[in-house]
C-alpha positions as CSV (number, residue, x, y, z in Angstrom):
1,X,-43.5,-76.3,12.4
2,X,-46.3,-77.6,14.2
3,X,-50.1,-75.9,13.3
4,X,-53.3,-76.7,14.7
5,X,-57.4,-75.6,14.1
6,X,-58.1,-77.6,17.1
7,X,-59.0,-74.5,18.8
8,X,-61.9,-74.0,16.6
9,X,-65.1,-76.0,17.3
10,X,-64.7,-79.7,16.0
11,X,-66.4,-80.3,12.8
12,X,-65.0,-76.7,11.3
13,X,-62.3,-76.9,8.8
14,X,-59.3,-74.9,8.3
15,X,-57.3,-73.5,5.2
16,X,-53.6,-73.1,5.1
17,X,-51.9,-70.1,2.9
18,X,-48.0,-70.7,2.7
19,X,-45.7,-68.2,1.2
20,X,-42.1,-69.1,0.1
21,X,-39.3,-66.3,-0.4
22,X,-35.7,-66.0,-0.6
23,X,-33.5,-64.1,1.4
24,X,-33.8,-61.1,-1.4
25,X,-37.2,-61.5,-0.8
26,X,-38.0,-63.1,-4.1
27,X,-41.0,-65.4,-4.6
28,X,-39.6,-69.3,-5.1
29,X,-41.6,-71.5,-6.7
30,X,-41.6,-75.1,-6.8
31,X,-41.3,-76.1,-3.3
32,X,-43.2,-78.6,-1.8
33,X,-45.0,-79.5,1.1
34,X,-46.9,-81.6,3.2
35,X,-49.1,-81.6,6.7
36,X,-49.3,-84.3,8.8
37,X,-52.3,-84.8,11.5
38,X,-50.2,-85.9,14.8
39,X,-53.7,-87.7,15.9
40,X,-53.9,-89.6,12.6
41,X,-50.3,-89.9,11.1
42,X,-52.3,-89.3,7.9
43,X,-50.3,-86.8,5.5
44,X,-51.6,-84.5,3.2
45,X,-49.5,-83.3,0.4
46,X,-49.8,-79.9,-0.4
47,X,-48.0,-79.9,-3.5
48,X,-45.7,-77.0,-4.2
49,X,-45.8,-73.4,-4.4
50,X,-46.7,-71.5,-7.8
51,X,-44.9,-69.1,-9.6
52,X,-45.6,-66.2,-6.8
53,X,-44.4,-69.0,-4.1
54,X,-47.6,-69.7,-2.6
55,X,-49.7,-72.9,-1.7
56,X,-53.1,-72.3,-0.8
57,X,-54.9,-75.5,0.9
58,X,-58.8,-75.4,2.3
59,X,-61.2,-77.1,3.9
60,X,-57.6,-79.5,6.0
61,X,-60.1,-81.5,8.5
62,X,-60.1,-80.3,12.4
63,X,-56.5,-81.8,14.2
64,X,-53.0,-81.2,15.0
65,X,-50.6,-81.2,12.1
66,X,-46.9,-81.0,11.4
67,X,-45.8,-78.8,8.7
68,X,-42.7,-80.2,6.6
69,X,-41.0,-79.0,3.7
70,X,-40.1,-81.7,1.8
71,X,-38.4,-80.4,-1.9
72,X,-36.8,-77.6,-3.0
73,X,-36.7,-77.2,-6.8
């Protein structure tokens, strides 16, 4: 999945909220993630989701990144 906040003015930051569920709709936890800026190639590991399946991430610098999931647990 690719994401960008290159549509906001440069010098604004972003933040990213991810939330993982199952298919019975179930929070996983454990599962990680990274962005990388397509600009750059600089990744940013986003470590993995809590025990409600989310990963919060703020202030990711103004670019174009790739989203990748990179573990399940």
């Amino acid at each position: 999945m690719n994401v960008s906040n290159a549509d906001l003015p440069e010098g604004f930051d972003a933040a990213l909220e991810i939330t993982v569920k199952d298919d019975s709709n179930n929070p996983l936890s454990g599962v990680k993630f990274s962005l990388k800026n397509l600009e750059t190639s600089k990744t940013i590991d986003l470590g993995k989701t809590n025990a409600n399946g989310v990963i919060v991430k703020e202030n990711i610098p103004y670019g174009k990144y790739q989203l990748t999931q990179t573990e399940i647990s």
